[in-house]
N, C-alpha and C positions, 0 to 999 in steps of 0.2 A: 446278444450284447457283447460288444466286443472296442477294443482300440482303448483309444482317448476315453470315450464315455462311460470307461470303469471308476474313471475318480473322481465320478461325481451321481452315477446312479446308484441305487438302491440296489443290492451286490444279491449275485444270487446264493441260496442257504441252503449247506449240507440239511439234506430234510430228516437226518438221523440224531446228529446234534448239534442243530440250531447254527452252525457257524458259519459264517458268512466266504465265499469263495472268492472274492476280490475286496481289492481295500478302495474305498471311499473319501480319500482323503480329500476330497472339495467338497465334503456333504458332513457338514456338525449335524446337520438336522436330523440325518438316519440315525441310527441306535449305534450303528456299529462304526460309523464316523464320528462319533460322536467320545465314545471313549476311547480310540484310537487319538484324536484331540486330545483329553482330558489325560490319557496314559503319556505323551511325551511331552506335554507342556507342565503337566506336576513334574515328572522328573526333571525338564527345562530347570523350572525353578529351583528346587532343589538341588541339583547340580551349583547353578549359578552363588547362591547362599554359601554350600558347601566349600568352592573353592574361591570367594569374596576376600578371604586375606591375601593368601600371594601376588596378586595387585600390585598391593601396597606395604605389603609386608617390610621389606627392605629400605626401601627408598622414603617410608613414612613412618609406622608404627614401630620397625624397629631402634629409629632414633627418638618416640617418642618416650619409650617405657623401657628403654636402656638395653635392649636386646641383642645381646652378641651373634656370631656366625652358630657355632653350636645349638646353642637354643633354639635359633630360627629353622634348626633343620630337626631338633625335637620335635617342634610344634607342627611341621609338615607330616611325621611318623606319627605324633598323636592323633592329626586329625583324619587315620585310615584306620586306627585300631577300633574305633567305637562302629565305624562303619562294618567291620569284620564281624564283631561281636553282633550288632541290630541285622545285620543280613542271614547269621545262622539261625537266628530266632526267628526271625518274617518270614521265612522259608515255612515250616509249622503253623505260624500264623494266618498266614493264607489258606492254607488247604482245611484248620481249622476253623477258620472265621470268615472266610474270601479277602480276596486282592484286593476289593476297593476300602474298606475297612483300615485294611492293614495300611496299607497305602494312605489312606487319611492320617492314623495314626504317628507314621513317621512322621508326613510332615506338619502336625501340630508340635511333635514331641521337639521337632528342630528348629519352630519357629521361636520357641521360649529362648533359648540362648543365642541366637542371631537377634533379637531384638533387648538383650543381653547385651550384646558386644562391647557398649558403649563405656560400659563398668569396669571397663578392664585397666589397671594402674601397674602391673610390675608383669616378670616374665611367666609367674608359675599363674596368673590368672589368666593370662594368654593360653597356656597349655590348658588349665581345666576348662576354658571356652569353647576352645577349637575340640576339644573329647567330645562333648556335649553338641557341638555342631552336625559333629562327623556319623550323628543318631540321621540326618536328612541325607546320605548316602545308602541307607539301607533300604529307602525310595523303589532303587532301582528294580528289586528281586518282586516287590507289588507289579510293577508297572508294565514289567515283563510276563506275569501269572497271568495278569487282567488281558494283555495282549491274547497273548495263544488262548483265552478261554474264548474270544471271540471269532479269531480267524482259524479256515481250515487249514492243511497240511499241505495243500499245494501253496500255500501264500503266508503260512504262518511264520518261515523264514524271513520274507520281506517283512511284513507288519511288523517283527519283534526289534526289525534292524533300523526300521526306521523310529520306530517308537524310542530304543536302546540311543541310536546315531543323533536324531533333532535331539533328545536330551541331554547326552554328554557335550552337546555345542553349548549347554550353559558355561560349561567350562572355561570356553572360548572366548564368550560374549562377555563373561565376569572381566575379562582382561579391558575390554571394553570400557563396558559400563564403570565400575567403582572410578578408576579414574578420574573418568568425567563425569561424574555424580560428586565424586572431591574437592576436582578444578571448579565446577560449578558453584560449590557451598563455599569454599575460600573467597571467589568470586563478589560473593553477598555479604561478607564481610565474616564469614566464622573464620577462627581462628586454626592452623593444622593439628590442633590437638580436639579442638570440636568437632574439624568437619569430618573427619575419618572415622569417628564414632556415630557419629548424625548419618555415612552413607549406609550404614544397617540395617536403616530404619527402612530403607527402599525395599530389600527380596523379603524382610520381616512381614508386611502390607503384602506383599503380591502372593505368598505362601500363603497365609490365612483366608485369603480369600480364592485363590483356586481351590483347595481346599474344601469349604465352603460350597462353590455349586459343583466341585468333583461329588461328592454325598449327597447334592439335593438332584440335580439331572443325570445322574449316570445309572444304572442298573448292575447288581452284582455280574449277574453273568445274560447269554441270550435267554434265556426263559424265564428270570426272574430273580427271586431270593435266592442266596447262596444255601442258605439251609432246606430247600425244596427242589435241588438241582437232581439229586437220585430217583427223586418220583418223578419228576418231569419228565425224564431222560423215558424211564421204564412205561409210561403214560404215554409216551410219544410210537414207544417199539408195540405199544398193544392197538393204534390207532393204524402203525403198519401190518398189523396180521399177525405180529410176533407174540408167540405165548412160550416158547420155551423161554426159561435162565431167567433172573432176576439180575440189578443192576446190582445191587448192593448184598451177596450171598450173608454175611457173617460182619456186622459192625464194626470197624477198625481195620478190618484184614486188607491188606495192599497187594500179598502175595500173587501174583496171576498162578501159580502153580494149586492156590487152596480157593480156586473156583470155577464151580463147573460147569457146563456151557451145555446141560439139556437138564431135561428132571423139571415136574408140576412145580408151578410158581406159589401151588398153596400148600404145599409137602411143609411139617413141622422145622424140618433143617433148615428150611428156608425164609422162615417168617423172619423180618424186623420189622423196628419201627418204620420203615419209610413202607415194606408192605401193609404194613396197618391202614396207613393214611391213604392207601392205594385201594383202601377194601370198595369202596361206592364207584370207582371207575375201571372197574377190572372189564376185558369184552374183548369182542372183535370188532375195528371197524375198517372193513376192507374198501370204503372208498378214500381211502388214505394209501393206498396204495403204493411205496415206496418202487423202484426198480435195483432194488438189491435182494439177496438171497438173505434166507431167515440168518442163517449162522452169520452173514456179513454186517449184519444190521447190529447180530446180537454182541458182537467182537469189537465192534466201532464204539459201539456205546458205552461198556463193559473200560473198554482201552480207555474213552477219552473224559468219562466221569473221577474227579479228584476227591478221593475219602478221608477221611479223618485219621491223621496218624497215628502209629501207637510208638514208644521206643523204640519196642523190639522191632520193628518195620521200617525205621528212620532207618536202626544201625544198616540192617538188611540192605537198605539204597545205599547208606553211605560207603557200606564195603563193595559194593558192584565196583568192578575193573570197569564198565561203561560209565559210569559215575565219575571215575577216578580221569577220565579222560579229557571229559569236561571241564573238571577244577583245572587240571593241570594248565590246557593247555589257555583258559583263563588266567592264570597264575602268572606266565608269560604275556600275554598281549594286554590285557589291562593291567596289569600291574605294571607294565613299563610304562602305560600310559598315563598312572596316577602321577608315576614319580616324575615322568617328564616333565606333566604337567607344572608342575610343582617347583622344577628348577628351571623350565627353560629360558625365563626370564634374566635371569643372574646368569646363565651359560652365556647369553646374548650379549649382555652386558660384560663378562668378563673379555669377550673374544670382539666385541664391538663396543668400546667402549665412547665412542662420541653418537650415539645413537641416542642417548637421554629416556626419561623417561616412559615416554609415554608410546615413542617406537619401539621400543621394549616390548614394553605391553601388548602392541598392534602385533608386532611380528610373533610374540610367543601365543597373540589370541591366536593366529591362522590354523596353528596345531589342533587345536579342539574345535576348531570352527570347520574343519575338514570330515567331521565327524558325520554335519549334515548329508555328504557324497558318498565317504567311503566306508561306512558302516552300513547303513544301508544298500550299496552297491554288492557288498559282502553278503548278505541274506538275500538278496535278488539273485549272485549267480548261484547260490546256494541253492534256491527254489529251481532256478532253470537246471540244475546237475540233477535235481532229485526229479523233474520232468521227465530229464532225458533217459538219465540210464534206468528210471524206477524203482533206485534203491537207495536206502541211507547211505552205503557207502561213497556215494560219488559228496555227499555235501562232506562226508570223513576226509577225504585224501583232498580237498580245496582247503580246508582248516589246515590241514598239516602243511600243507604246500604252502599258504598263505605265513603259516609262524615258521617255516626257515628263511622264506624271504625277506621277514620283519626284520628277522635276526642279525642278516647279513645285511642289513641297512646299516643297524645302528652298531655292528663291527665298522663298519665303513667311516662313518662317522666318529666314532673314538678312536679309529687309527689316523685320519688325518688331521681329527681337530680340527676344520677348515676358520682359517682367518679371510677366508673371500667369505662376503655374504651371497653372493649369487650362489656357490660351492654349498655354502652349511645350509641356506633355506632348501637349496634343492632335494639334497640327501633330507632332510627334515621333512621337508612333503611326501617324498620317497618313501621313508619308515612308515610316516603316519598311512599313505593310503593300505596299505598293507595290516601294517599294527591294525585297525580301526576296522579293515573289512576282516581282520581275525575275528574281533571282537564279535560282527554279525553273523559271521559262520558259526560262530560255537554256540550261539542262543538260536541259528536257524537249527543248528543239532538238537539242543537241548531240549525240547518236545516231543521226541522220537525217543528220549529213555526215559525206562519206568513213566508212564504218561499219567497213573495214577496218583503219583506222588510226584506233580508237577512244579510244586511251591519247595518241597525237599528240595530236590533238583536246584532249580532256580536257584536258592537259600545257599545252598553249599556251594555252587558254582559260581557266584557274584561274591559270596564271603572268598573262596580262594583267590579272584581277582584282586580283592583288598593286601588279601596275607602277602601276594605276590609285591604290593605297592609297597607294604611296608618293611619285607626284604630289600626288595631294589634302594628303595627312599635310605634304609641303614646303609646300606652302597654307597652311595654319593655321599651319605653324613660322616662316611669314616675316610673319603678319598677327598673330603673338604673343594675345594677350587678345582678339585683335578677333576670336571666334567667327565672327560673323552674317557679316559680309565675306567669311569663308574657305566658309559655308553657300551665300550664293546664287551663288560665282563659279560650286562644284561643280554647284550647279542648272542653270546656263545651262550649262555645259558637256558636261551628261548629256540636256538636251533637243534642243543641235546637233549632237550624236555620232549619237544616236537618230532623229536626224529624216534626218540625211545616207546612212544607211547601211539605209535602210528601202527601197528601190527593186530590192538589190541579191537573187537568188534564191539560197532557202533551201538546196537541192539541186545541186549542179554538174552542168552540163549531160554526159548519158553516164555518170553514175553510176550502177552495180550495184549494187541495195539500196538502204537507206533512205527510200525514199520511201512 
């Protein structure tokens, strides 16, 4: 099976752990098309919701409710902080409770104040709305867990990029859509103080019901319950012949250095709960016959099952220098990407001022709308680097490569400020394809460290993206009108982030799995 008819056949599965080796995306039917689906269209929407004000911020609601320039770039910095905060937590959350779960739970918790919105009368009810919104931004860190638990390591790059890419194009499409969901409702005769409150009610409806059959049709992981993924796994390696090591040594423990990889499966050290449950199918059955070596089956499975954390094991990840590499260089490419977001409309507008409203909107959607190409193009060459050369570092040096290039875009652009539009969209497409295939390089990275605590990972690398946004977003709020200024400080500061932290290795040293 090969070519064209990978995006729609029934994908062949790692027979160690369950994960499918190609993506399916013309096939909702299969299992693993199926939440690949459900994984970029919940964050779609959620995206979409989350960035549904700057639309209309400006040019509607800030004349309705009195809203000055400073406020309105408050309100941009509020609605990344709650997102920072719910991303450190759903990190934990996932790996305690699984991704779809957790994932559900964002976005019910976002759909309550999006279908809120309408209540809003002065500037500080704006601010505590948009807080409470910025809860369906921590979407992304599920969306991303649930991804890589289904696809393998030759393709888990692409899957996360495009899963990561189609969703941040909500971003995109919100420029769109609210618009003309406004013009529409004025249209029918609401009034602009109705209808701008009335368009809420739109991603409010479509959230709750993805939602809804994301929990009723999708499956925690390839083998089933999220709480039965360790016996599955250890069920699966004794159907290949494998009787040394246990999946799960010592309950909590993430360390790969405090588990050992030979020793009787029914030795007292070794008993947990999940060997308990494991007591009625213990055996050999050799016509299961895998074509990998005992130790390779036992190091796969070992590598790519996620345990339950503990503190002391969070800190452990979070201090990893490979950990640190991830946030960082997230910190830079999505974080400019929030804050662009966010003003590019009003840049457009100050530097093209007879463009009006709603080409505003069209030209600042393209930016997020390029997300669909160049994010996932990003984790595609990522999988084809990790193809060729056979090692994490080749998807390392395209990340780093990819964020000096972002950088010196968006220098480029704050040094000429272009008053040609031909000039500013171009450079604008420029950063973004770059910016956006960062984005994919650093989640096609991010399954390759600590694999065990895959949702940690995720958690602090998506919350740094935020912290990054709402850095940059204070940039622009304290250089007010002065765009280009607030463009190339973020350029230089995503080319020296990128260039310093390019030395440090991809992999920690004595890691099981990932590599």
């Amino acid at each position: 099976m090969s070519g064209i008819s990978l995006l729609w056949a029934a994908p062949e599965v790692n027979p160690i752990n369950h994960k499918a080796r190609s993506i399916p995306v013309l096939n909702p039917v299969n299992v693993y098309g199926r939440v690949w689906w459900f994984a970029w269209f919940g964050f779609f929407i959620a995206f979409w919701s989350w960035y549904a004000f700057p639309p209309l911020l400006q040019d509607v609601i800030a004349k309705d409710i009195g809203l000055n320039s400073t406020q309105l770039a408050n309100s941009n910095i509020v609605a990344l902080v709650a997102t920072l905060l719910v991303r450190l937590v759903a990190g934990p959350c996932c790996d305690r409770f699984g991704p779809r779960y957790t994932f559900a739970g964002c976005l019910l918790a976002g759909a309550i104040p999006t279908f809120c919105a309408g209540g809003v009368k002065n500037p500080s009810g704006l601010l505590a709305l948009r807080f409470f919104i910025g809860i369906l931004g921590g979407s992304f860190v599920p969306c991303q867990v649930w991804t890589t638990g289904f696809f393998d390591k030759n393709v888990v790059g692409t899957a996360n990029a495009l899963t990561g890419g189609f969703g941040n194009a909500g971003g995109g499409v919100t420029y769109f859509v609210m618009p003309a969901v406004y013009r529409s409702l004025m249209k029918n005769g609401l009034s602009s103080h109705v209808a701008w409150r009335v368009s809420f009610v739109v991603p409010g409806i479509l959230i709750v019901a993805t939602t809804f059959f994301l929990v009723i049709l999708c499956p925690d992981t390839p083998v089933g319950k999220w709480s039965e993924r360790s016996q599955a796994a250890e069920t699966n390696l004794r159907q290949h012949t494998v009787t040394d090591g246990t999946i799960v040594d010592i309950p909590g423990e993430l360390s790969a250095e405090k588990k050992g990889s030979t020793g009787s499966a029914d030795s007292p050290q070794r008993t947990s709960d999940e060997e308990k449950k494991l007591s009625e199918t213990r055996g050999i059955f050799g016509d299961h016959e895998a074509q990998m070596g005992e130790q390779q089956m036992v190091e796969t499975a070992r590598g790519e099952v996620i345990q339950k954390p503990s503190v002391k094991e969070a800190l452990h990840v979070f201090a990893s220098a490979s950990t640190f590499v991830t946030g960082a260089c997230y910190f830079c490419s999505f974080g400019s990407e929030l804050a662009i977001n966010s003003i590019l409309g009003n840049y457009y507008a100050k530097n093209f001022p007879k463009l009006g409203l709603q080409k505003q909107g069209d030209w600042a959607a393209m930016f997020g709308l390029l997300n669909i190409v160049c994010r996932p193009l990003g984790g595609f060459v990522a999988d084809f680097a990790y193809r060729t050369t056979g090692s994490v570092w080749g998807k390392k040096v395209l990340l780093h490569t990819y964020g000096v290039i972002f950088g010196a875009f968006l220098v480029a652009i704050g040094t000429t400020d272009p008053h040609s539009q031909s000039t500013m969209f171009g450079l604008i497409a420029g950063a973004a394809f770059f910016l956006e295939g960062a984005n994919g390089l650093n989640y096609a990275l991010v399954p390759h460290v600590h694999p065990y605590a895959n949702g940690i990972i995720s958690g602090f690398t998506g919350a740094s993206g935020n912290f990054g946004g709402i850095i940059f977003a204070i940039i622009f709020r304290y250089n007010v009108k002065n765009y280009a200024r607030s463009f190339w400080i973020i350029g230089v500061i995503s080319m020296i982030v990128n260039i310093a932290v390019s030395w440090i290795k991809p992999v920690p040293k004595g890691q099981v799995g990932g590599r």
